[in-house]
N, C-alpha and C positions, 0 to 999 in steps of 0.2 A: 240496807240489804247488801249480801257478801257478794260479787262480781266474782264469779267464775272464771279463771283465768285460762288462756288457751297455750297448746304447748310451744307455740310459736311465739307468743307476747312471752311467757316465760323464758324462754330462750333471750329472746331479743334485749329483755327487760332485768337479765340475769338474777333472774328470782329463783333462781333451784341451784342449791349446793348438795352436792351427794355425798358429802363427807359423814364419815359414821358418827356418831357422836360418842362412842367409848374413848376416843382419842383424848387422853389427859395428860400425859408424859411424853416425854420425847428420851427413844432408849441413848441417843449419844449425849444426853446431860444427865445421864441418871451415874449413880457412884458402881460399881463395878459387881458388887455384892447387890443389887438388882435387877442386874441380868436375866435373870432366869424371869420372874416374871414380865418385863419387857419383853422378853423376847417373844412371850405369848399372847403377847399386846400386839407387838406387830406384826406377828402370824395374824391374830385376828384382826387386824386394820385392812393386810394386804388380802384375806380372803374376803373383806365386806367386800373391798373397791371391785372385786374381782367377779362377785354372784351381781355387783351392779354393771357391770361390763354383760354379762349374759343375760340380765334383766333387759336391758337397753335394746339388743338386739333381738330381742326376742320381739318387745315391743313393734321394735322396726321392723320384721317380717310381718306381723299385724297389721301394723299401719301400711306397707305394702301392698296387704291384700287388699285392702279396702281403699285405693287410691287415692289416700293421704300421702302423697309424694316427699313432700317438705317436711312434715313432720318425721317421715322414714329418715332422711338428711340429718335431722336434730338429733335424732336416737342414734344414728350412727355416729355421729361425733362425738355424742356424750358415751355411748361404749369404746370410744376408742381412747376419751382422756379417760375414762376411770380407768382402763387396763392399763394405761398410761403413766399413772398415777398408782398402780399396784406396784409397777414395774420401779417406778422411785421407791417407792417403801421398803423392797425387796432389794434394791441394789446400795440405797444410803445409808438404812437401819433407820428411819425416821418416820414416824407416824404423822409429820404433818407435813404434806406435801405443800408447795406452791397452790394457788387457788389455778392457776393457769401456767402453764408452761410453753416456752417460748422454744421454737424447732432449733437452737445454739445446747437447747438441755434434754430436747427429744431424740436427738440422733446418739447422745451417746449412751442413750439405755437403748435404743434397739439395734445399736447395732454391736455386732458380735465378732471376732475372729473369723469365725465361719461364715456368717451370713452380713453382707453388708447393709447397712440398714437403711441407707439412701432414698429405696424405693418405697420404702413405709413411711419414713417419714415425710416425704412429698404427699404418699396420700393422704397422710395424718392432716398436713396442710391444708391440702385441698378442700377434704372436707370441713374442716374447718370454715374455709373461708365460701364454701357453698352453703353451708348450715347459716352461716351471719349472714348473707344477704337476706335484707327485708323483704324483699319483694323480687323475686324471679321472670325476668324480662315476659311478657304476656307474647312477642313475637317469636323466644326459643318456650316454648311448653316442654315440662319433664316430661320424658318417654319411661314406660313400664318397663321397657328392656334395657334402657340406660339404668335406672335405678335398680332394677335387676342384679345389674353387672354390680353397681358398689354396693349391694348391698352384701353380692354374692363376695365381694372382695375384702367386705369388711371383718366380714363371718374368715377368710382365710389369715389375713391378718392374726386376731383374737386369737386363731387356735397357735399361731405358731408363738406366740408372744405368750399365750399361755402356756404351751408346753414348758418355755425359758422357766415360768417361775414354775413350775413344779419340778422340772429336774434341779432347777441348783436348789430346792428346797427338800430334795433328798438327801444331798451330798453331807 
């Protein structure tokens, strides 16, 4: 019989990859005369990771409403590496990001001239390292208004991080 997995063993268990699977090239090994099709490979890599960035959080307001606390956690973190992970696609021209990214390669995609990225990437962190904990001490219980707040802050993050890729993919 098939064992229904939960998104918390999933997590834990690192059984979910969100990678698209059209990824078969990488446009910096490709010869210079396949550009043009590369390039609309990693358009469409950087908009999968990106509709799963807005998948995730959407999730996570879900599970929010329904006081699934931790699982809101999980969905938040995984929309912030897959935006994360758009955000490499768009800045290195490569369709196969790292499977994980370490905060020494997080900071220099979010952060900008303008905006320094410092503070994103701590909370990138954070959550992070609040989503991998197994078990959440049973003496601090999640509060709905703490989760509130990151979730409310995860959602502000995504938008700024997504405007970055759509303006320089105007340009």
């Amino acid at each position: 019989m098939a064992r229904n997995w939960s998104i918390t063993e999933a997590h834990f268990n690192h059984q979910v990859d969100f990678t698209p699977r059209s990824q078969d090239h990488d446009i910096s090994t490709q010869p210079r005369s396949k550009h043009i099709p590369a390039y609309h490979m990693l358009h469409t890599t950087t908009n999968a990771y990106h509709q799963h960035a807005k998948y995730h959080l959407k999730l996570a307001a879900i599970m929010c409403n329904h006081n699934q606390f931790k699982a809101c956690l999980i969905l938040c973190d995984w929309a912030l590496a897959s935006m994360i992970k758009a955000l490499y696609i768009h800045k290195y021209h490569s369709v196969h990001p790292p499977k994980e990214l370490t905060m020494n390669e997080i900071l220099p995609l979010v952060h900008t001239d303008t905006e320094p990225g410092l503070d994103i990437a701590l909370f990138i962190g954070t959550m992070q390292h609040m989503s991998s904990q197994a078990d959440y001490p049973h003496d601090q219980p999640l509060e709905l208004n703490n989760i509130e707040k990151l979730l409310q802050r995860t959602e502000e993050i995504l938008y700024e991080l997504s405007k970055r890729i759509m303006n320089n993919s105007s340009e």
